[in-house]
ROLUMGU-122629 format. One record per atom (N, C-alpha, C): residue number from 1; residue in three letters; chain; atom name; x, z, y. Coordinates in steps of 0.05 Angstrom, whole numbers, plus 5000, padded with zeros to 4 digits. Layout:
+-----+---------+--------+-------+------+------+------+
| num | residuo | cadena | atomo |    x |    z |    y |
+-----+---------+--------+-------+------+------+------+
| NUM |     ALA |      A |    CA |    X |    Z |    Y |
...
+-----+---------+--------+-------+------+------+------+
! end
This chain:
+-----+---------+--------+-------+------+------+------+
| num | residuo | cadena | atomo |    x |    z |    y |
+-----+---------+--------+-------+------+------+------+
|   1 |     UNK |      A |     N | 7345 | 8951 | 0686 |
|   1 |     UNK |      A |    CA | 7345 | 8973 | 0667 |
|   1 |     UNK |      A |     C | 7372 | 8972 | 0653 |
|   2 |     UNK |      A |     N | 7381 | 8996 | 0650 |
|   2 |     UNK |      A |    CA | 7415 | 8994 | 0631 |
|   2 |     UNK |      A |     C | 7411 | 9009 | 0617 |
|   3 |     UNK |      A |     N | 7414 | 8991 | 0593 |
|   3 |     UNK |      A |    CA | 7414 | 9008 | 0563 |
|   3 |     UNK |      A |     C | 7446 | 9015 | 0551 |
|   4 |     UNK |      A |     N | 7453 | 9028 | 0540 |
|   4 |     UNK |      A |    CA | 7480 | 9024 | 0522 |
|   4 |     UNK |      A |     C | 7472 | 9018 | 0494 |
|   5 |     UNK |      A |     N | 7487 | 9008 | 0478 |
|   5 |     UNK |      A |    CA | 7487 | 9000 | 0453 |
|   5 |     UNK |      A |     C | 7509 | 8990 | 0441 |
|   6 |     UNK |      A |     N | 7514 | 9005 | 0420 |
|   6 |     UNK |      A |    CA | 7542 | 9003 | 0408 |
|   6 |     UNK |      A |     C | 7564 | 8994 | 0426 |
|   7 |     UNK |      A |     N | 7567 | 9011 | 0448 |
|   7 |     UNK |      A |    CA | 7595 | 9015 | 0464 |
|   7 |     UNK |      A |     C | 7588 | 9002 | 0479 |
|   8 |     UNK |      A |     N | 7566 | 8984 | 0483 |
|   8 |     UNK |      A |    CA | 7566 | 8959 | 0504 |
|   8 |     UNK |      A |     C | 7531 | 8972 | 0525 |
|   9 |     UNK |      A |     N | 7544 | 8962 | 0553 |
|   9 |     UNK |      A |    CA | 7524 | 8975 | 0573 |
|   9 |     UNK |      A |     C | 7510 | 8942 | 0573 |
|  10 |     UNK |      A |     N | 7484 | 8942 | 0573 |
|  10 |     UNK |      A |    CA | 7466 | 8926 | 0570 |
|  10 |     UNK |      A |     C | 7444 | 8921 | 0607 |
|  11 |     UNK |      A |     N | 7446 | 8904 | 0618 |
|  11 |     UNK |      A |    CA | 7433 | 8905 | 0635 |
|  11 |     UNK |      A |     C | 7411 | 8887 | 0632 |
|  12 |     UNK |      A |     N | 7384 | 8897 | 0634 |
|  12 |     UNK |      A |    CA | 7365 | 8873 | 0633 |
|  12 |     UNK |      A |     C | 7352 | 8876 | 0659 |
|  13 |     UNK |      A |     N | 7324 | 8856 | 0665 |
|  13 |     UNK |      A |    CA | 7305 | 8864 | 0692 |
|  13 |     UNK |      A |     C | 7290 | 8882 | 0692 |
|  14 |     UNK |      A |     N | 7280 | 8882 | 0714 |
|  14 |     UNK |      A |    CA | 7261 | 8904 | 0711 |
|  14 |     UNK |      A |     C | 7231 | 8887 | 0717 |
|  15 |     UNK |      A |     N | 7206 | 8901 | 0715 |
|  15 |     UNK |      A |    CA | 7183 | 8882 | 0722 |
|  15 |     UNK |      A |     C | 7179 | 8885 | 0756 |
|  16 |     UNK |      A |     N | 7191 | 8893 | 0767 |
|  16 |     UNK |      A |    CA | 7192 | 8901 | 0800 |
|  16 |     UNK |      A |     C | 7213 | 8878 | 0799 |
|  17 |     UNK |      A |     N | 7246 | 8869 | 0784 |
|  17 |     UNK |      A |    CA | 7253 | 8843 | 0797 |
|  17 |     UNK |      A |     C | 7236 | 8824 | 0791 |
|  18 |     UNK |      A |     N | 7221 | 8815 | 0775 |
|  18 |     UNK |      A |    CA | 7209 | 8793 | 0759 |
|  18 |     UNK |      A |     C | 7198 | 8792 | 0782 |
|  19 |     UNK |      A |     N | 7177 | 8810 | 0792 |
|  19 |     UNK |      A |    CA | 7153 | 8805 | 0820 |
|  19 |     UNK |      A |     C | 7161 | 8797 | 0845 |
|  20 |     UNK |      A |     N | 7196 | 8809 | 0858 |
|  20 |     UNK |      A |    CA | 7203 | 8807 | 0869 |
|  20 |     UNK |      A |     C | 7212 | 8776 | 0875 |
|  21 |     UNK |      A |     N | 7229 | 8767 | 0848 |
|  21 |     UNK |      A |    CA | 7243 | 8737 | 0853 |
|  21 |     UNK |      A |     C | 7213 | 8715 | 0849 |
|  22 |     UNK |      A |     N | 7192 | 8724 | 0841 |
|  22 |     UNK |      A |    CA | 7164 | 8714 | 0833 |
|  22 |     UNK |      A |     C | 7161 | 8702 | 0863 |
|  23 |     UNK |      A |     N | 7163 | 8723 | 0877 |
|  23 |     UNK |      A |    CA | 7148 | 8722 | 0902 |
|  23 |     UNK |      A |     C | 7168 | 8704 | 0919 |
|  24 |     UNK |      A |     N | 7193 | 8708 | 0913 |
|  24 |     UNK |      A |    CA | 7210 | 8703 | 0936 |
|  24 |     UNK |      A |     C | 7216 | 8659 | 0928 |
|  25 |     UNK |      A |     N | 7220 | 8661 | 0902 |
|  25 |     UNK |      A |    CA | 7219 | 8629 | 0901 |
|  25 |     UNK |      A |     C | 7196 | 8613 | 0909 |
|  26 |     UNK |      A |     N | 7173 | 8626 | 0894 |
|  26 |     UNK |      A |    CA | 7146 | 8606 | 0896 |
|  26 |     UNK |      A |     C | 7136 | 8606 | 0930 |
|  27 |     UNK |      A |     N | 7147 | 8632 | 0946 |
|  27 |     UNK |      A |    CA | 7146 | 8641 | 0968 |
|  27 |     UNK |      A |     C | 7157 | 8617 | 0984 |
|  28 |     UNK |      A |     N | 7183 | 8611 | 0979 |
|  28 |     UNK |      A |    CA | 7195 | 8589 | 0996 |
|  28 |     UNK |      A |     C | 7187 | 8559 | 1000 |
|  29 |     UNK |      A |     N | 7179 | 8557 | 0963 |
|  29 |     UNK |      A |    CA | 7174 | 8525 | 0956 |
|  29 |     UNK |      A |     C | 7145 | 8524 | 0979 |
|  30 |     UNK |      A |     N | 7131 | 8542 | 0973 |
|  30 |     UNK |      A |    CA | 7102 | 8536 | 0989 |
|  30 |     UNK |      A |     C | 7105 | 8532 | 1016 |
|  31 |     UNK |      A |     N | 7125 | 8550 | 1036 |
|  31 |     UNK |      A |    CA | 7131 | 8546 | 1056 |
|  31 |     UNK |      A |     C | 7145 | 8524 | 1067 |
|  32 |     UNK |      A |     N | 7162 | 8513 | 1046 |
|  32 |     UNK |      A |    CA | 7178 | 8480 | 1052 |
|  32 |     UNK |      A |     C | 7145 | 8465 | 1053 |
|  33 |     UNK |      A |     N | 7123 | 8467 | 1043 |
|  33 |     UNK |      A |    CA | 7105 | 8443 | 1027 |
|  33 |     UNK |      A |     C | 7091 | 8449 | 1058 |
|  34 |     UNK |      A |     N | 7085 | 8474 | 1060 |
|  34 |     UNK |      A |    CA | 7066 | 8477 | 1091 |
|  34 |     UNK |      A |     C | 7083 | 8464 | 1113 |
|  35 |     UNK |      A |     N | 7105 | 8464 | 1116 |
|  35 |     UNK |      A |    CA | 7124 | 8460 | 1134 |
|  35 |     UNK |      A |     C | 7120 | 8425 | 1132 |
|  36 |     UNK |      A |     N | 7122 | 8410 | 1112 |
|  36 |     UNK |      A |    CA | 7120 | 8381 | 1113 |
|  36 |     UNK |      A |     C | 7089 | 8382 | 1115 |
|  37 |     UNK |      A |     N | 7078 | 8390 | 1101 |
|  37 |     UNK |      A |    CA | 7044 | 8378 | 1111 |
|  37 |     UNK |      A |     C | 7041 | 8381 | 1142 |
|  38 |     UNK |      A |     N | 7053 | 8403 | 1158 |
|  38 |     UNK |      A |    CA | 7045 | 8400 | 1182 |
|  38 |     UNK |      A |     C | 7061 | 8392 | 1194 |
|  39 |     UNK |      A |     N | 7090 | 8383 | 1184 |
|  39 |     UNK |      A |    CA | 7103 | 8361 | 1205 |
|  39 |     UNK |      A |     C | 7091 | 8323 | 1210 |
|  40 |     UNK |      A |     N | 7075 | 8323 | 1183 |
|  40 |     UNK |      A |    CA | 7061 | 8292 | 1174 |
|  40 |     UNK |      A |     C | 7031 | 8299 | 1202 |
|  41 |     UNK |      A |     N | 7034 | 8320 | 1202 |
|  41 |     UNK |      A |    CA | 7012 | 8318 | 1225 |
|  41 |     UNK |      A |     C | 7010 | 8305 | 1250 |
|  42 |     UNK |      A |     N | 7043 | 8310 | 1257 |
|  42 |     UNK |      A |    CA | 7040 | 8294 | 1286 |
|  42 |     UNK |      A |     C | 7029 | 8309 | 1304 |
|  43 |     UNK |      A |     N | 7016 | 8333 | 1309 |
|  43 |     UNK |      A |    CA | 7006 | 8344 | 1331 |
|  43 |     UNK |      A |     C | 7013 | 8370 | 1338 |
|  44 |     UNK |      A |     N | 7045 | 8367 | 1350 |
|  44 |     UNK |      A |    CA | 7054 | 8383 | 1357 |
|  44 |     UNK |      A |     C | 7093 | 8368 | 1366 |
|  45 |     UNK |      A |     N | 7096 | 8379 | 1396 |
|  45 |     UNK |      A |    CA | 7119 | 8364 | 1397 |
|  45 |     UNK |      A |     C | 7136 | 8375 | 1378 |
|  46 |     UNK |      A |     N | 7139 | 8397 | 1358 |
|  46 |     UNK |      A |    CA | 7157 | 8404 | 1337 |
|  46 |     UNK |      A |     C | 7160 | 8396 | 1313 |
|  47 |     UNK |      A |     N | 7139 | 8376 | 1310 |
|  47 |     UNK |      A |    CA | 7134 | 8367 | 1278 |
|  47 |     UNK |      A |     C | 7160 | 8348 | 1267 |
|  48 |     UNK |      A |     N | 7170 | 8343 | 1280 |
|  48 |     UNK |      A |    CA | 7198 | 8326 | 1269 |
|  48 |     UNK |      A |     C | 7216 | 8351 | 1258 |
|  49 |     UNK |      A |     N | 7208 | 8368 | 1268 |
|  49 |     UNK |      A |    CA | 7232 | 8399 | 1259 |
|  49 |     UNK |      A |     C | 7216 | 8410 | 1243 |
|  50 |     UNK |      A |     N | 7190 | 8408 | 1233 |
|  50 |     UNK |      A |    CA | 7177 | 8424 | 1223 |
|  50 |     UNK |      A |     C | 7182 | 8407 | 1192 |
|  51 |     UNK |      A |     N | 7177 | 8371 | 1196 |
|  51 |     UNK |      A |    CA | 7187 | 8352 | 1170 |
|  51 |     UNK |      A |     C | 7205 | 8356 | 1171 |
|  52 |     UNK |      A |     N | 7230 | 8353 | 1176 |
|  52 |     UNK |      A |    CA | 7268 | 8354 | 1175 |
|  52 |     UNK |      A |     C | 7268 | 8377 | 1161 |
|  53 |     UNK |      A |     N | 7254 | 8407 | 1165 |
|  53 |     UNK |      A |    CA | 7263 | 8429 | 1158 |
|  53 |     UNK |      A |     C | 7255 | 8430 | 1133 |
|  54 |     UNK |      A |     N | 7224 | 8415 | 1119 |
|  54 |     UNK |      A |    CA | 7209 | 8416 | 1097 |
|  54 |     UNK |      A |     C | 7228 | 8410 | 1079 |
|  55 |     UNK |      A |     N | 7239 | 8378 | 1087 |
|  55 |     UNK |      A |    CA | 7245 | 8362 | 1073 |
|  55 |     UNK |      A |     C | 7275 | 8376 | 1065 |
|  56 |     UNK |      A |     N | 7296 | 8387 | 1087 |
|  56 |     UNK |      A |    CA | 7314 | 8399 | 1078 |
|  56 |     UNK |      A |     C | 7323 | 8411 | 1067 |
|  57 |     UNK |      A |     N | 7297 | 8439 | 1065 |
|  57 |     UNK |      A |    CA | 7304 | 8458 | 1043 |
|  57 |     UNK |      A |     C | 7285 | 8454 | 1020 |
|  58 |     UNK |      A |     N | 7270 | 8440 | 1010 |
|  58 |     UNK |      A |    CA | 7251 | 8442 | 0992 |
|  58 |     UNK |      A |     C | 7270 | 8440 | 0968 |
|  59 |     UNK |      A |     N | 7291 | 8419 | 0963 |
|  59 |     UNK |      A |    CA | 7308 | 8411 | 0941 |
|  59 |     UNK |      A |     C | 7328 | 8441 | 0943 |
|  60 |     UNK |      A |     N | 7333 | 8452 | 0964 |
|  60 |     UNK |      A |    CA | 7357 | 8480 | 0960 |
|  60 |     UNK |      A |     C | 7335 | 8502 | 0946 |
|  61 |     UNK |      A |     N | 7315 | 8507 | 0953 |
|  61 |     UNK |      A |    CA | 7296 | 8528 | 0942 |
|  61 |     UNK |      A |     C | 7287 | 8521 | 0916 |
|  62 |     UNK |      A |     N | 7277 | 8488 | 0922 |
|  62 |     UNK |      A |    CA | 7278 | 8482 | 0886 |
|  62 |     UNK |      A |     C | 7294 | 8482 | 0861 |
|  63 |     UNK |      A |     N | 7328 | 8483 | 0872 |
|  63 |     UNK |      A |    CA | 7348 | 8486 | 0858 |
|  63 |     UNK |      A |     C | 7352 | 8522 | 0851 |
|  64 |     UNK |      A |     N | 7342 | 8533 | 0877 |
|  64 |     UNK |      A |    CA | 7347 | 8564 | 0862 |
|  64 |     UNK |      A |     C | 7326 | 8574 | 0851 |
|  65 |     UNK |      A |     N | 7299 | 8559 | 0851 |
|  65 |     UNK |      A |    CA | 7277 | 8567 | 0826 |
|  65 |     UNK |      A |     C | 7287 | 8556 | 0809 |
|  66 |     UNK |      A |     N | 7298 | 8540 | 0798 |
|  66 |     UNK |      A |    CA | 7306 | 8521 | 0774 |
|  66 |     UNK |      A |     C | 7328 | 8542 | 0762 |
|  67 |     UNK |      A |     N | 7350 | 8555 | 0773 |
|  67 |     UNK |      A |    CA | 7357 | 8569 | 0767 |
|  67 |     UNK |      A |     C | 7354 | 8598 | 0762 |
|  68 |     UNK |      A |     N | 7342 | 8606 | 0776 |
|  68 |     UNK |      A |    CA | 7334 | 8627 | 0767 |
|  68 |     UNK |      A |     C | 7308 | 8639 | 0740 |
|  69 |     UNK |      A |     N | 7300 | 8614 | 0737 |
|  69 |     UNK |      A |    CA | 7276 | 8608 | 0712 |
|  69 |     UNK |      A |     C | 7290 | 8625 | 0687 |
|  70 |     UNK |      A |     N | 7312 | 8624 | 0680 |
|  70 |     UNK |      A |    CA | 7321 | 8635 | 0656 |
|  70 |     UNK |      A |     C | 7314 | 8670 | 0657 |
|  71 |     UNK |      A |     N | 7326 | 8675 | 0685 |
|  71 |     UNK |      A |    CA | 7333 | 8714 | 0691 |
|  71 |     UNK |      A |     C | 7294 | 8712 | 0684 |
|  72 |     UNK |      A |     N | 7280 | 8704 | 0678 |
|  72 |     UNK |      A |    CA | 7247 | 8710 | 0688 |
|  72 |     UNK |      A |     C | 7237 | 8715 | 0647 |
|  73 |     UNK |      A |     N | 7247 | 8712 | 0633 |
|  73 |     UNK |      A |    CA | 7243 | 8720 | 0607 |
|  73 |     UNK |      A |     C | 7245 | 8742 | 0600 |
|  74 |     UNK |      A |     N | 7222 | 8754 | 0593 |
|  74 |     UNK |      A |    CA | 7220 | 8786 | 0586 |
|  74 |     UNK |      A |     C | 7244 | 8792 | 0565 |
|  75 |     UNK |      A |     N | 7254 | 8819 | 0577 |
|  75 |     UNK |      A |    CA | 7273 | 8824 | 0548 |
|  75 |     UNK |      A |     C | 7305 | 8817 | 0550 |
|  76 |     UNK |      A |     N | 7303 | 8791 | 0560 |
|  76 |     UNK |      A |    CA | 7328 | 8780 | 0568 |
|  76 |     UNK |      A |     C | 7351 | 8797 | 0582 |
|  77 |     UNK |      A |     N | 7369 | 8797 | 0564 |
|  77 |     UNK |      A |    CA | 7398 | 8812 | 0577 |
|  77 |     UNK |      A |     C | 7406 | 8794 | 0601 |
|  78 |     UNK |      A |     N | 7406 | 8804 | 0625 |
|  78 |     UNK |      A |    CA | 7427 | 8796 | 0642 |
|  78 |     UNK |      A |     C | 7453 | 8802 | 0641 |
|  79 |     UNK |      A |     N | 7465 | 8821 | 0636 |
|  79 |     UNK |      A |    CA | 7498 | 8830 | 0644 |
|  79 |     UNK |      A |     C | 7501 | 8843 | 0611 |
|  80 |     UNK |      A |     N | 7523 | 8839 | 0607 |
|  80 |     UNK |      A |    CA | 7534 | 8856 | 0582 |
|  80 |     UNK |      A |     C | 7557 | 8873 | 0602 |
|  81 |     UNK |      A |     N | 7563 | 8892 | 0591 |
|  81 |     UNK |      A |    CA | 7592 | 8900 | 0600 |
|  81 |     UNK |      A |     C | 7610 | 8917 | 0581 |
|  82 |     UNK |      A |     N | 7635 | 8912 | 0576 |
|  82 |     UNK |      A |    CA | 7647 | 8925 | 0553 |
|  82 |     UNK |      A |     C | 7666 | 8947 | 0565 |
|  83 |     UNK |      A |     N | 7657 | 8968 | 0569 |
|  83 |     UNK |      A |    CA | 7680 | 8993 | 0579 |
|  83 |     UNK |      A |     C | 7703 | 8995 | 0563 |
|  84 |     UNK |      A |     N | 7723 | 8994 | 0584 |
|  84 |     UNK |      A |    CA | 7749 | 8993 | 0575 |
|  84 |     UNK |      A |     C | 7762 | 9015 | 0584 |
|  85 |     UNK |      A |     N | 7786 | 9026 | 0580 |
|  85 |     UNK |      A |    CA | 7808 | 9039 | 0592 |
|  85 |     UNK |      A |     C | 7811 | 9027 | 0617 |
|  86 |     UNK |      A |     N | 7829 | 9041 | 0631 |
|  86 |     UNK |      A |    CA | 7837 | 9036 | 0662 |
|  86 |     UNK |      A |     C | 7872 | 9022 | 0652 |
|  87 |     UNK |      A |     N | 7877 | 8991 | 0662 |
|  87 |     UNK |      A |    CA | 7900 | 8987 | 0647 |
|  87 |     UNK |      A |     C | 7926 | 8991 | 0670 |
|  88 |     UNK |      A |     N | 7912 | 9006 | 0697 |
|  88 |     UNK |      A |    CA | 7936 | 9024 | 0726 |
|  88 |     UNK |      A |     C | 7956 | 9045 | 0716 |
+-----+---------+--------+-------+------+------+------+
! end
């Protein structure tokens, strides 16, 4: 959503991103956790790729839920922007 306010363009989320990055982090973490529970299974010649893959990305997906935790606060300005002249 972009508001202006006193000269300054204001960007915050919308509740469509909130649901969106909702879905897409918790989305991954669960898929790294399914991916190791059924590589610990052993019953399947893929399960060494199925653990390697768990284990590989669980800490990269966990690092971009960790980051992205802040943008998830109602209200919260993401972007300020200060319109300027063109200085061409």
């Amino acid at each position: 959503m972009i508001q202006e306010k006193n000269g300054l363009l204001v960007i915050k989320g919308t509740k469509f991103y909130y649901v969106l990055m909702f879905l897409a982090t918790v989305g991954f973490l669960i898929g790294c956790v399914f991916l190791i529970i059924n590589g610990l299974k052993f019953n399947s010649k893929y399960s060494l790729f199925y653990l390697g893959g768990g284990i590989l990305f669980t800490p990269f997906y966990l690092y971009l839920t960790l980051w992205s935790l802040p943008g998830f606060i109602p209200g919260k300005v993401l972007f300020k922007i200060i319109p300027s002249e063109s200085t061409e």
